[in-house]
C-alpha positions as CSV (number, residue, x, y, z in Angstrom):
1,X,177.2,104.5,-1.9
2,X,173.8,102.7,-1.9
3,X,174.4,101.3,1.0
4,X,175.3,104.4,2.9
5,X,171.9,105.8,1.4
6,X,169.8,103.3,2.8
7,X,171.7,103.3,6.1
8,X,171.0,106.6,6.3
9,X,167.3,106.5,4.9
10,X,166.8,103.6,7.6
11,X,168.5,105.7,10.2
12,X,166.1,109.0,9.6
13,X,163.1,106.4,9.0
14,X,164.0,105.1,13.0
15,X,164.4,108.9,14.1
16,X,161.0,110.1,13.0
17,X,159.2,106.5,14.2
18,X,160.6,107.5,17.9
19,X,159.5,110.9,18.2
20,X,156.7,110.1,16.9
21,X,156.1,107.0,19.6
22,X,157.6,109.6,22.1
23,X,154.6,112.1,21.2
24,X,151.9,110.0,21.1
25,X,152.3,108.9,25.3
26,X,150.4,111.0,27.2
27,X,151.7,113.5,29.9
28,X,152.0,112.1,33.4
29,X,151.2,114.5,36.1
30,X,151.9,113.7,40.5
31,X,149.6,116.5,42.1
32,X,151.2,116.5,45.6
33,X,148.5,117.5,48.6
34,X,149.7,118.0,52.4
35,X,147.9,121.0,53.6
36,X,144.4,120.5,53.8
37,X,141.3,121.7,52.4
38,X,142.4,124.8,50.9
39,X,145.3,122.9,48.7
40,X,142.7,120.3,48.2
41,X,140.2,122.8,46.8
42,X,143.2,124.3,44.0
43,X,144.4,120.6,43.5
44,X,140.7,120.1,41.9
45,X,140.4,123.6,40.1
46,X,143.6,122.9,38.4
47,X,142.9,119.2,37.3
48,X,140.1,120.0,35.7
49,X,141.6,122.9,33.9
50,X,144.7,120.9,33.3
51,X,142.2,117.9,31.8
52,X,140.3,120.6,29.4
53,X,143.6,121.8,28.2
54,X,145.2,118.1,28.0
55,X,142.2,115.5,28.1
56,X,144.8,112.8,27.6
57,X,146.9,113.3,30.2
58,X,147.7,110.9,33.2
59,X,147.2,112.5,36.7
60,X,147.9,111.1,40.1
61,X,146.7,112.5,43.0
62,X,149.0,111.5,46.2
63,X,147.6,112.9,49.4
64,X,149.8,112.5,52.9
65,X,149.3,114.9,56.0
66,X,146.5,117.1,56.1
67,X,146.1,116.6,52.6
68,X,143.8,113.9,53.2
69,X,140.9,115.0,54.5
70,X,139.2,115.7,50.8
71,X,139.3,112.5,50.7
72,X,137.3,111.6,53.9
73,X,133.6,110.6,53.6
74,X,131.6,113.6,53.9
75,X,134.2,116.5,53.7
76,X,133.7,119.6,52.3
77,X,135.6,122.7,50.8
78,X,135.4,126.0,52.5
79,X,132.1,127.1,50.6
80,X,131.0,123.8,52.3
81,X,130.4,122.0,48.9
82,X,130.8,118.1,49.3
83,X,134.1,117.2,47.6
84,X,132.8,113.6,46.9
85,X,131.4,114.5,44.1
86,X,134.2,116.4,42.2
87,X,136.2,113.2,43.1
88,X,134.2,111.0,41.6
89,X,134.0,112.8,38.5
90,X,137.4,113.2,37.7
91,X,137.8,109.6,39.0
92,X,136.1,108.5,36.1
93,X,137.7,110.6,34.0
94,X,140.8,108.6,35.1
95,X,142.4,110.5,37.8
96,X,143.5,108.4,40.7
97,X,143.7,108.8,44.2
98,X,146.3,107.6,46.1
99,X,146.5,108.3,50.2
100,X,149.1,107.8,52.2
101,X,149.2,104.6,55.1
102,X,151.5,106.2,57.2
103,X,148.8,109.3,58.0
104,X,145.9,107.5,58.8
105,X,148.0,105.4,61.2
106,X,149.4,108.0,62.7
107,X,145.6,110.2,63.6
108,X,144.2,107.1,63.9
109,X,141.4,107.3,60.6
110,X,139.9,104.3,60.1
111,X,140.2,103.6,55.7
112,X,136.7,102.7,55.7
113,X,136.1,106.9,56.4
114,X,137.9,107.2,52.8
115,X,135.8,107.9,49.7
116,X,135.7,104.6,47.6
117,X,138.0,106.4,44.7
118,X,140.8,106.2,47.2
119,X,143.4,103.9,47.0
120,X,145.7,103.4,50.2
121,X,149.4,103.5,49.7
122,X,152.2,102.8,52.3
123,X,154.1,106.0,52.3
124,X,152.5,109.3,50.2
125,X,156.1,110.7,49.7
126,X,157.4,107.1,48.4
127,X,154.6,107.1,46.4
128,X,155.5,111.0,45.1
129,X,159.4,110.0,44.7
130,X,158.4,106.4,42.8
131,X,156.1,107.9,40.3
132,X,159.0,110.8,39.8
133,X,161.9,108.6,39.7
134,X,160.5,105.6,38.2
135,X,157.9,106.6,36.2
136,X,158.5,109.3,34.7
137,X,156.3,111.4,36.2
138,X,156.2,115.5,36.3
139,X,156.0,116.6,40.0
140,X,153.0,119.7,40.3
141,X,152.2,121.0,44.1
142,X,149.0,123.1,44.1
């Protein structure tokens, strides 16, 4: 009978560790852009609430398509606001910034036109699908 006590104390004593393990990671977050300015300009109203809600939470941005161009050396949002500086700030608030290979190839955008918190990756929906299937990340489309 002990020995089904402490089994079952040791058993409990696991349960409780995990969860609490399980609550302690931060949520991860893939904020999907492909339609330009407009999306681009949400995408960054809803990071930063998302971050005042949840400072600990890991967000990727992953940009293919039109959803670039925030990301482009000197672009601006419709009010004509530089976005470089919004980017910059939640970069170093550990949001990342992840743009898609296949786009600039295809309209022909030199990387060097990218902001410097841009990271190039080959494919934006790989990208999206890896971080989803792989890592365990929740998919968000502004």
């Amino acid at each position: 009978m002990k020995a089904l006590w402490r089994t079952l104390t040791l058993f409990f004593a696991s349960l409780a560790f995990a969860a609490a393990a399980q609550a302690a990671e931060p949520v991860k977050v893939v904020y999907h852009l492909s339609e330009g300015i407009p999306q681009a300009s949400r995408a960054v109203q809803n990071i930063r609430n998302h971050l005042a809600a949840d400072p600990s939470a890991k967000i990727v941005v992953v940009t293919h398509g039109l959803g670039i161009d925030f990301l482009l050396e000197g672009a601006t949002n419709q009010m004509e606001q530089p976005f470089a500086g919004a980017v910059a700030d939640l970069a170093n608030r550990g949001i990342e910034f992840r743009v898609c290979n296949n786009t600039l190839v295809s309209r022909k955008i030199d990387a060097a036109k990218l902001v410097p918190e841009a990271k190039i990756v080959p494919s934006g929906v790989a990208e999206v699908a890896r971080l989803q299937a792989r890592e365990g990340f929740v998919y968000l489309r502004p």
